[in-house]
DRENPA-3360 file (N, C-alpha, C; in nm, 2 decimals, always signed):
BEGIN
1 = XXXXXXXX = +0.08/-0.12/+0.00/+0.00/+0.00/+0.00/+0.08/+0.12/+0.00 ~ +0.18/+0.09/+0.05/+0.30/+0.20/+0.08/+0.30/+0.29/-0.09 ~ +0.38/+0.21/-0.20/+0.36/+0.25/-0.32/+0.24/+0.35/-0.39 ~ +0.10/+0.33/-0.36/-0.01/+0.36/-0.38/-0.03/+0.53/-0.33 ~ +0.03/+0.51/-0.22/+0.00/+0.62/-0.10/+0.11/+0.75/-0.19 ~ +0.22/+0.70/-0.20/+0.27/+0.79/-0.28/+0.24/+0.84/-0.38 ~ +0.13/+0.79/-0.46/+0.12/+0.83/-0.58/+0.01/+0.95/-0.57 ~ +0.02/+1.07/-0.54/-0.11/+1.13/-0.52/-0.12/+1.28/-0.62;
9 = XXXXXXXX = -0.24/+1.32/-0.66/-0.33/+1.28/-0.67/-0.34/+1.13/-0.72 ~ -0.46/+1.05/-0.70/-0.49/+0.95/-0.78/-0.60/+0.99/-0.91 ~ -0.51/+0.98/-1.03/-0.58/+0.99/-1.15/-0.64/+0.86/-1.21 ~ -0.67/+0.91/-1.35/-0.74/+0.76/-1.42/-0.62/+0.77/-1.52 ~ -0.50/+0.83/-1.52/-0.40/+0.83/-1.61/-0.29/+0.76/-1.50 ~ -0.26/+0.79/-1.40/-0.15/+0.78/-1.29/-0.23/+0.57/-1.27 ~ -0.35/+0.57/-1.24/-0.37/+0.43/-1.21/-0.36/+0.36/-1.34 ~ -0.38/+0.41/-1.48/-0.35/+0.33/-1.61/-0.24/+0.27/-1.61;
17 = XXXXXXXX = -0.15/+0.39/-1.58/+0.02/+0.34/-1.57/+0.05/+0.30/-1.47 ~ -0.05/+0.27/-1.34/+0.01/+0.17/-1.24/-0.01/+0.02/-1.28 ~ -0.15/+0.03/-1.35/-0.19/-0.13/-1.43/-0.06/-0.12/-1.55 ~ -0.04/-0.12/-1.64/+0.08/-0.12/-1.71/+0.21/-0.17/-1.67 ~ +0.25/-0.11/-1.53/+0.34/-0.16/-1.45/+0.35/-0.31/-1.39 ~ +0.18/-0.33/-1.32/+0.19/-0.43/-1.29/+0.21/-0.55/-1.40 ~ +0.14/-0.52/-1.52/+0.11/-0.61/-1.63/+0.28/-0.63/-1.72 ~ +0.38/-0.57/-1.62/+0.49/-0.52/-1.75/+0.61/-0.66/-1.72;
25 = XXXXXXXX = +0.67/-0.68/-1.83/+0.73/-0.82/-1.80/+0.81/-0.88/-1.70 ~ +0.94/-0.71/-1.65/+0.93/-0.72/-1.54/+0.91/-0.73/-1.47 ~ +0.79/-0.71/-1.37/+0.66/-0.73/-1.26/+0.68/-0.86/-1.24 ~ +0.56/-0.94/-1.34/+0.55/-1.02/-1.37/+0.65/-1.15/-1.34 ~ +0.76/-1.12/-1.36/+0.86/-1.18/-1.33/+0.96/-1.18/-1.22 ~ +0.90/-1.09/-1.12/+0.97/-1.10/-0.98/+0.80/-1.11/-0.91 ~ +0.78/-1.22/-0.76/+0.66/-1.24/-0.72/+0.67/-1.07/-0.61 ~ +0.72/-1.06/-0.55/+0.68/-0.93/-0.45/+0.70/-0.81/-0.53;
33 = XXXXXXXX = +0.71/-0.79/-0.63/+0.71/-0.68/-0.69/+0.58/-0.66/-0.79 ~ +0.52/-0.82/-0.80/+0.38/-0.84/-0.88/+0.28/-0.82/-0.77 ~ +0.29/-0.85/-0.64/+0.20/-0.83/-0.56/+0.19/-0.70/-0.48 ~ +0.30/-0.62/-0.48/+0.32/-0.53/-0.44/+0.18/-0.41/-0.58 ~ +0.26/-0.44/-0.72/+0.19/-0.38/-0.79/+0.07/-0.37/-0.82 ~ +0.01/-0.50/-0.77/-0.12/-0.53/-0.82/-0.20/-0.46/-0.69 ~ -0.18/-0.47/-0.56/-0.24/-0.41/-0.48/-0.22/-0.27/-0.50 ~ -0.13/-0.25/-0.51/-0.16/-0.06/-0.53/-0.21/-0.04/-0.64;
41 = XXXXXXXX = -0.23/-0.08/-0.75/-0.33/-0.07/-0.85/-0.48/-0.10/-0.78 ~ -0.50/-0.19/-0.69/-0.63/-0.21/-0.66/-0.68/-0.07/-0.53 ~ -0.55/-0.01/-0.44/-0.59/+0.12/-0.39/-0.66/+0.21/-0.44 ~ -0.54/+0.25/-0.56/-0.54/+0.38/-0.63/-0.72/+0.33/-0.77 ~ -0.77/+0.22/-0.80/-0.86/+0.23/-0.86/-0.97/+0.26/-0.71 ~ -0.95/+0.21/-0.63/-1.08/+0.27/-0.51/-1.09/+0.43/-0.47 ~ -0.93/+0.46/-0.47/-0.95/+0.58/-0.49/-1.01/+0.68/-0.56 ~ -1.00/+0.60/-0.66/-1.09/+0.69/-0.82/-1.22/+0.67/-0.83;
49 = XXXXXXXX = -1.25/+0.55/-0.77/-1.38/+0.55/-0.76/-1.47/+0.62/-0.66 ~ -1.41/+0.69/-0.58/-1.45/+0.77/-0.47/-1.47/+0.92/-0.52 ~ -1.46/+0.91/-0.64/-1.45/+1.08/-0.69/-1.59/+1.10/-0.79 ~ -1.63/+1.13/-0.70/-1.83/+1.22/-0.75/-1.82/+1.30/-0.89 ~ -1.72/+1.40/-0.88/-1.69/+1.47/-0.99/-1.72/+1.41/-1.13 ~ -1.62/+1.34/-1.14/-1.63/+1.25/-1.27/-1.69/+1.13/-1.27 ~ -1.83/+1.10/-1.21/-1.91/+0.98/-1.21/-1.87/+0.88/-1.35 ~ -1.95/+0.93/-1.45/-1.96/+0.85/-1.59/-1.83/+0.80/-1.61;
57 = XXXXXXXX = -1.71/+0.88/-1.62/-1.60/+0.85/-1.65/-1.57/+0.73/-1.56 ~ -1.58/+0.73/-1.41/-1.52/+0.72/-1.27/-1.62/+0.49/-1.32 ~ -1.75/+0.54/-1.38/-1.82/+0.40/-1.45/-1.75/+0.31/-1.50 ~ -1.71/+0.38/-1.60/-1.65/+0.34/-1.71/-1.50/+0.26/-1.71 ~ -1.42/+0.35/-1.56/-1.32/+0.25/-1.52/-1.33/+0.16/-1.46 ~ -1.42/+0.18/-1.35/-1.42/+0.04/-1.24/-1.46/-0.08/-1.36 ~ -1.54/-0.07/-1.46/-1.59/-0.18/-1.53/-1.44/-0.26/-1.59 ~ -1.35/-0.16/-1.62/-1.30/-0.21/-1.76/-1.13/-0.24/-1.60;
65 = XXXXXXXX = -1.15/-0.18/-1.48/-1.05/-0.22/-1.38/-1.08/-0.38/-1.33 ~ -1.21/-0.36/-1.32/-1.23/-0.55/-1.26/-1.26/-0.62/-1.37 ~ -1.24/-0.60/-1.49/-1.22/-0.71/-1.60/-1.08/-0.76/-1.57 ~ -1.03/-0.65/-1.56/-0.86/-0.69/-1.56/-0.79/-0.76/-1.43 ~ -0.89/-0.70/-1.37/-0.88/-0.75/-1.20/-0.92/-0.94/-1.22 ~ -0.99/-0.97/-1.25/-1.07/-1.03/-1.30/-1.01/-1.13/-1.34 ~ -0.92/-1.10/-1.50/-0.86/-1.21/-1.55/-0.73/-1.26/-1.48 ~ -0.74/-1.23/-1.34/-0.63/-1.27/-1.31/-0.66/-1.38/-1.16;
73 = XXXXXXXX = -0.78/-1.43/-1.22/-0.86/-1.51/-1.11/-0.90/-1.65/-1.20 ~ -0.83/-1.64/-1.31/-0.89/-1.78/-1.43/-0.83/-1.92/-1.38 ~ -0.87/-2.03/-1.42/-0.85/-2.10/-1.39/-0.70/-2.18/-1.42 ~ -0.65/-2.13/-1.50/-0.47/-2.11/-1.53/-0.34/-2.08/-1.45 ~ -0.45/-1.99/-1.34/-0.36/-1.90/-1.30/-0.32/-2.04/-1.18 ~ -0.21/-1.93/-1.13/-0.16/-2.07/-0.95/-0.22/-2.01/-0.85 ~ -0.30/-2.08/-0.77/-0.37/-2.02/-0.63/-0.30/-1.88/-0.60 ~ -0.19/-1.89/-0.57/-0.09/-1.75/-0.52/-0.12/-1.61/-0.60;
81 = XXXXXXXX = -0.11/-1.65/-0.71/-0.20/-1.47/-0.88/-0.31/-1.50/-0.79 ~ -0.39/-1.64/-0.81/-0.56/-1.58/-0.79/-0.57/-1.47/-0.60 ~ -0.48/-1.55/-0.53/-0.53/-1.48/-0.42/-0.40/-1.29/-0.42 ~ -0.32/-1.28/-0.49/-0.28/-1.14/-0.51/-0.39/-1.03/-0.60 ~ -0.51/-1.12/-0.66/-0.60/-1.05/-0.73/-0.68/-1.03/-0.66 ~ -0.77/-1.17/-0.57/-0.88/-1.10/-0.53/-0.82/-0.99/-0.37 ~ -0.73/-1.00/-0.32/-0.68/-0.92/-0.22/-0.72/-0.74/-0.27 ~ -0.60/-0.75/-0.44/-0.66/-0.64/-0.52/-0.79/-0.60/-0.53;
89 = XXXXXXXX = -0.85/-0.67/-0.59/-1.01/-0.66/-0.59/-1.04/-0.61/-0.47 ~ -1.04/-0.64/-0.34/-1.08/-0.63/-0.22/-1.01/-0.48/-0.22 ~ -0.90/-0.42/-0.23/-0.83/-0.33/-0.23/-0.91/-0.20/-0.32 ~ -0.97/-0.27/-0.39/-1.02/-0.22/-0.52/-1.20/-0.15/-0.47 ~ -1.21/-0.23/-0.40/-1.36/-0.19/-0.35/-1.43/-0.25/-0.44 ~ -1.48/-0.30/-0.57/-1.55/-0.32/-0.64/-1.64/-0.41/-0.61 ~ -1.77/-0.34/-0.55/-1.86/-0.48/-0.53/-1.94/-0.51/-0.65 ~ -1.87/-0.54/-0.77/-1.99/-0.55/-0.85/-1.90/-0.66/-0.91;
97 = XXXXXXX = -1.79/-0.71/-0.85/-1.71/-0.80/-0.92/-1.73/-0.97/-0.84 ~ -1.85/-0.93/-0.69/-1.86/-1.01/-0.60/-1.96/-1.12/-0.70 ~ -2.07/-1.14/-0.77/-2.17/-1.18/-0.84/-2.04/-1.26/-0.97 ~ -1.97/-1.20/-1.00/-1.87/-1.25/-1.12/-1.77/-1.36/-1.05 ~ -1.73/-1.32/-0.96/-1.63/-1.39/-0.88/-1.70/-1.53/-0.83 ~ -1.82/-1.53/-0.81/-1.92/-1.66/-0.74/-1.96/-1.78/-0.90 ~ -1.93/-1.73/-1.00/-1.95/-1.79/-1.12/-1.86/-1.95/-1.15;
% end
């Protein structure tokens, strides 16, 4: 969370390129640096979602944040990804991912 915290404001440009990071091959390829990333990506989208201002816009990401949140819960993955995502997700706030997740 530490990483997250620094990043402030939280934008919908600043959390794009925090998902990019996580998804980047480096990441990926070290485990506490994947988990580290993926939870601050799940902060900084709850963050965003807490912002009234730009509702429609603020829509538009949580949907297309817990897709991505999402595919990292498939059945491919190794218990350890699935439980660094839903943590995220949980970090994420997204209760609309709770009905998808039960599938």
């Amino acid at each position: 969370a530490g990483l997250s915290l620094s990043i402030n404001p939280t934008t919908p440009e600043s959390t794009g390129i925090m998902l990019e990071i996580a998804k980047s091959k480096q990441i990926v390829e070290n485990k506490e640096l994947r988990k580290t990333a993926w939870l601050a990506f799940g902060t900084m989208v709850h963050r965003l979602a807490k912002r009234p201002q730009h509702m429609a816009e603020t829509i538009q990401l949580k949907r297309e944040y817990a897709r991505q949140l999402l595919s990292g819960v498939g059945q491919k993955d190794s218990d350890e990804e699935k439980m660094v995502c839903l943590k995220a997700i949980g970090n994420a706030g997204l209760e609309d991912t709770v009905d998808r997740l039960q599938e």
